[in-house]
N, C-alpha and C positions, 0 to 999 in steps of 0.2 A: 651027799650034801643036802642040807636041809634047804626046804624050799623056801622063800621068803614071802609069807604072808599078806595079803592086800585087804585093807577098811577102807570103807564108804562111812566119811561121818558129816551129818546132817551138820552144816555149818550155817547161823544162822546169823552172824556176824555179833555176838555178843561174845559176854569175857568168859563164858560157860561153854561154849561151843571149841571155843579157842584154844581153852586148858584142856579141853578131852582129848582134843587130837594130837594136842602137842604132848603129852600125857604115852599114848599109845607111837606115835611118832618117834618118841624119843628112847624105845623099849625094840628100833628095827623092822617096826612093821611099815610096808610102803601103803601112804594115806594120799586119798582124793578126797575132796569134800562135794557135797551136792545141797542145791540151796532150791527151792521151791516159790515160785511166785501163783501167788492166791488171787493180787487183785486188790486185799485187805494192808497190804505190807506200809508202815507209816514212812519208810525211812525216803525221801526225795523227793514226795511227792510235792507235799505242801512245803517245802522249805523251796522246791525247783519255781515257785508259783507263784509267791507275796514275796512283793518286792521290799518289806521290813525284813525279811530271809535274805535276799540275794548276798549278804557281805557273811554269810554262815559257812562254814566248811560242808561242799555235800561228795558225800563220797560213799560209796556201795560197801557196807559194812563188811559182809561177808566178802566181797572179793579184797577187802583189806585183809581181814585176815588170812586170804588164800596165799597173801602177797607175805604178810611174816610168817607164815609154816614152810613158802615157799614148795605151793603142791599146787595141782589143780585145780579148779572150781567147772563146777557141771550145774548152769542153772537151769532147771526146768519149768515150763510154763504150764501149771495143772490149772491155771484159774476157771476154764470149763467142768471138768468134773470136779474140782471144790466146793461146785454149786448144791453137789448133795449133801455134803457134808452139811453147810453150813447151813441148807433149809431142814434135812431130813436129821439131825443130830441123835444117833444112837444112844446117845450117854446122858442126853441133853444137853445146856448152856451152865458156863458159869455165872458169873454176877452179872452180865449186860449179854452182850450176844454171840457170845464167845464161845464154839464150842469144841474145849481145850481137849478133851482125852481123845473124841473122834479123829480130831486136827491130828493129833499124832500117832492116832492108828494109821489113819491115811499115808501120812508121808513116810511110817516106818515101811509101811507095805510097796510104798511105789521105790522107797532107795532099795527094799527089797529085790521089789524086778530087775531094778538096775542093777545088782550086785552079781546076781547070776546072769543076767546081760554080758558085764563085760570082766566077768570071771573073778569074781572077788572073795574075801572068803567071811566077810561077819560087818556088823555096821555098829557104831560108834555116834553115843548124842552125847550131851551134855546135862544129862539130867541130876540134878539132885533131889533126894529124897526130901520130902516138905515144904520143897522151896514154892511151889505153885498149889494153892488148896484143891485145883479139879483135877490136873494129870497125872503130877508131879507125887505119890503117895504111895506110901509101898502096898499097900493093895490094889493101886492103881496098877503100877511098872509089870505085875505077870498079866492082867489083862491087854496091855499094848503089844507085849510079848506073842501073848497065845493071840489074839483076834489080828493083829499084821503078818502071822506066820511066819515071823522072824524067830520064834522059841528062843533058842538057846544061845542064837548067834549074834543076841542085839546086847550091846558090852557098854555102861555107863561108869567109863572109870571112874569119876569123879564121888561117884559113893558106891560103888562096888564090893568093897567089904562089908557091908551091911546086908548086902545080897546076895542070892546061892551064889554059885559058881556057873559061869556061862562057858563054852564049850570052847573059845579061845584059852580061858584060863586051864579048863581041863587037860586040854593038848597039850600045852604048855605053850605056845604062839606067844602068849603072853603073861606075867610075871604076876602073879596076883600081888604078890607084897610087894610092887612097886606103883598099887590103883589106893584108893584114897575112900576116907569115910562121910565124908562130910555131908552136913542134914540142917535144915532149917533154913529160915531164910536169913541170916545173915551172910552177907557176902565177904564178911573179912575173912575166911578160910585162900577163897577164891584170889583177896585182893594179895595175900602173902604167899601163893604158889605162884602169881603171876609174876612179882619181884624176885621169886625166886629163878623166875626162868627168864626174866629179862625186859617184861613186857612192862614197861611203864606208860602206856598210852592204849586203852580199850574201849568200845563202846560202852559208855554211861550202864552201871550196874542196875539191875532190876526196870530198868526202862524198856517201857510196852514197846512189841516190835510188830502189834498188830491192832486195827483198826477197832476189829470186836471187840476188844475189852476196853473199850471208850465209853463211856455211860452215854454221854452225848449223840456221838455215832449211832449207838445200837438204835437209840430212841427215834434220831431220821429215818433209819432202817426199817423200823419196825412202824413206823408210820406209812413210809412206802409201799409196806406189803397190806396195812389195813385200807392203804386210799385204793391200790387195783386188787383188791380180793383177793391175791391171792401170794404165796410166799413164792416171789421170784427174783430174777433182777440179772442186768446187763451189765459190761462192764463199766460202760458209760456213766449205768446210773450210779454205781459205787463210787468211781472220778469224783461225779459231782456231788456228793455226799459228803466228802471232806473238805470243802471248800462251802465259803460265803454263810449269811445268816439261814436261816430256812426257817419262815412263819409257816402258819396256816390259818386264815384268818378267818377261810369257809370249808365247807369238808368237800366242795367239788374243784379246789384249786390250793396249789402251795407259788408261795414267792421265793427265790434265790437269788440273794442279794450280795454284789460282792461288796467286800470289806475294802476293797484298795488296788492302786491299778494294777496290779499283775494279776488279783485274780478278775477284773474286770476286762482284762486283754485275753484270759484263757477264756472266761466265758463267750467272750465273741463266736469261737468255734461252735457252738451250738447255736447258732441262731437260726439255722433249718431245722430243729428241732422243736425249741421251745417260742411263744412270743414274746419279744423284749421289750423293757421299757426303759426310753434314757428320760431325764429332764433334758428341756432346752433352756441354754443362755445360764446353766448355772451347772459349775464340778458336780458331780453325783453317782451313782452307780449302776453297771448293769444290772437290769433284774430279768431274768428267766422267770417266767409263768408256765406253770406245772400242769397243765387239766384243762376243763372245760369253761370257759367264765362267758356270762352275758354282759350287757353291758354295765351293769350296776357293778358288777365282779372288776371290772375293768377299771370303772370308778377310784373303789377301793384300792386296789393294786396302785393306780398311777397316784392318791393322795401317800400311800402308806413310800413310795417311789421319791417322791417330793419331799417325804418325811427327814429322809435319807440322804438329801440334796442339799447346796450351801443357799438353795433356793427355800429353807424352812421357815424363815421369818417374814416370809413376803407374804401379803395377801393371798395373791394368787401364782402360784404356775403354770407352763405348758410343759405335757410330757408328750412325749411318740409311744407309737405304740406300734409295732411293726409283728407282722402274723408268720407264718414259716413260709410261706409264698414271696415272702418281700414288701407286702402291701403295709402304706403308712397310716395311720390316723394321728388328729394331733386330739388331743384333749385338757382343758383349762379345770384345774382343780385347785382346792384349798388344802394346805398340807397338814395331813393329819397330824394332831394338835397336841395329843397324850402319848408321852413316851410311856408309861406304864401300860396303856391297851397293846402297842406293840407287846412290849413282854409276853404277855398272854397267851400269844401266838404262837412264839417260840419253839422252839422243837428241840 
């Protein structure tokens, strides 16, 4: 009797992850999926946060689709060691701070471990040839191959025919004239196998499923590592990265302002952390203060605070200003006056 084959396919809960498995699934090989959290991941973070979000569908993409292939899901938490990836990037960055070919040496190597962990015999992505300009390229795919020391055993049905032969299809495990050629970025290939096999409801096509490749994003990022010298970061400070505005209005202090109260309820947690500032006697927003400010620093902060406030047309305000100890000050300021010097600040 022939034995029955086992894949580990990287599920990442888009409509590409989804069609590969189901792709090799449906050719009798028994599939799990494994799904990787970074830390960068966009899907629940901010939608779970802003209360203009709360009426949105939030639901764990990848484990949706663990639920119509109707297999397991294995998610792992690498967001510690991602940290080299994503400071030390071998291949370097895509367009912002993204860096795509490393990311997926990384995770072909760690489903790697897993595979032979718990006895499996080849792993399975959803890659297409052209669809991404940094990983996604066929002179890219033998490099993720050879550098995750997966070779022969990493199978992207979804353009598989455009590529040698991988060591399932050699075997015969798997049927090569039943894998597919599809290239470039257009996703109608994808959106007409997916009707084909039933699926009329998938995660939004070509929609970033990561933090890095946010222009915006990277540019906080990449601020944070120029204000402490040097390229690091916690998870905390990644959290607060995707939420609320972030100026910089002096290079020894940033402002983080929420946009509305759900993320002005989440930044409450930090308030042993960072020093806050609310308005008093008028709606307004938490702001977390970033670094070191003296008092002129503080000045600025509580006008730019007040900017922010329904307290902006008034002569004057009072803000709090509260330190990581607890301790209050009140302070009476005019609210800074130029919405375009904000801009400036910006990040």
């Amino acid at each position: 009797m022939n034995k029955q084959r086992k894949a580990v396919a990287l599920i990442s809960g888009g409509l590409d992850s989804l069609l590969a498995a189901k792709v090799i699934q449906d050719q009798g090989i028994h599939v799990e999926g494994i799904n990787f959290f970074t830390g960068f991941c966009v899907e629940g973070h901010t939608h779970a946060i802003r209360k203009k979000d709360q009426k949105k569908v939030k639901r764990n993409n990848s484990l949706w689709v663990a639920e119509q292939l109707g297999i397991k899901l294995h998610i792992l938490d690498i967001s510690e060691e991602y940290k080299d990836v994503v400071i030390n990037p071998r291949y370097g960055y895509g367009a912002n701070l993204n860096p795509c070919l490393d990311c997926k040496i990384f995770m072909v190597n760690k489903a790697r471990d897993w595979m032979k962990e718990n006895g499996f015999d080849f792993i399975i992505t959803g890659e297409v040839i052209g669809q991404r300009p940094k990983s996604q390229r066929k002179e890219t795919m033998p490099i993720i191959s050879r550098d995750s020391g997966i070779d022969d055993r990493l199978l992207r049905p979804l353009c598989a025919k455009l590529l040698p032969q991988t060591l399932p299809e050699h075997e015969g495990w798997v049927n090569r004239e039943k894998l597919y050629e599809f290239s470039g970025r257009s996703r109608k290939p994808q959106m007409d196998l997916a009707a084909q096999f039933g699926f009329d409801e998938y995660a939004q096509p070509a929609g970033g499923c990561c933090f890095l490749t946010d222009e915006h994003y990277s540019s906080k990022l990449s601020d944070l590592w120029q204000f402490r010298g040097e390229r690091t970061y916690e998870l905390d400070d990644i959290m607060l990265l995707k939420i609320g505005r972030h100026l910089r209005p002096r290079p020894n202090f940033k402002l983080i302002i929420g946009r509305e109260e759900g993320e002005n309820k989440f930044m409450q947690g930090y308030r042993k952390m960072f020093t806050t500032l609310r308005v008093d006697g008028h709606a307004g927003p938490m702001v977390l203060l970033d670094g070191k400010a003296d008092d002129s620093d503080l000045e600025l902060a509580a006008q730019i605070t007040a900017r922010y406030s329904q307290g902006r047309s008034f002569d004057t305000v009072n803000v709090t200003i509260t330190d990581t100890q607890g301790h209050c000050r009140e302070m009476t300021v005019t609210p800074m006056p130029e919405q375009s010097i904000l801009k400036e600040w910006y990040l």
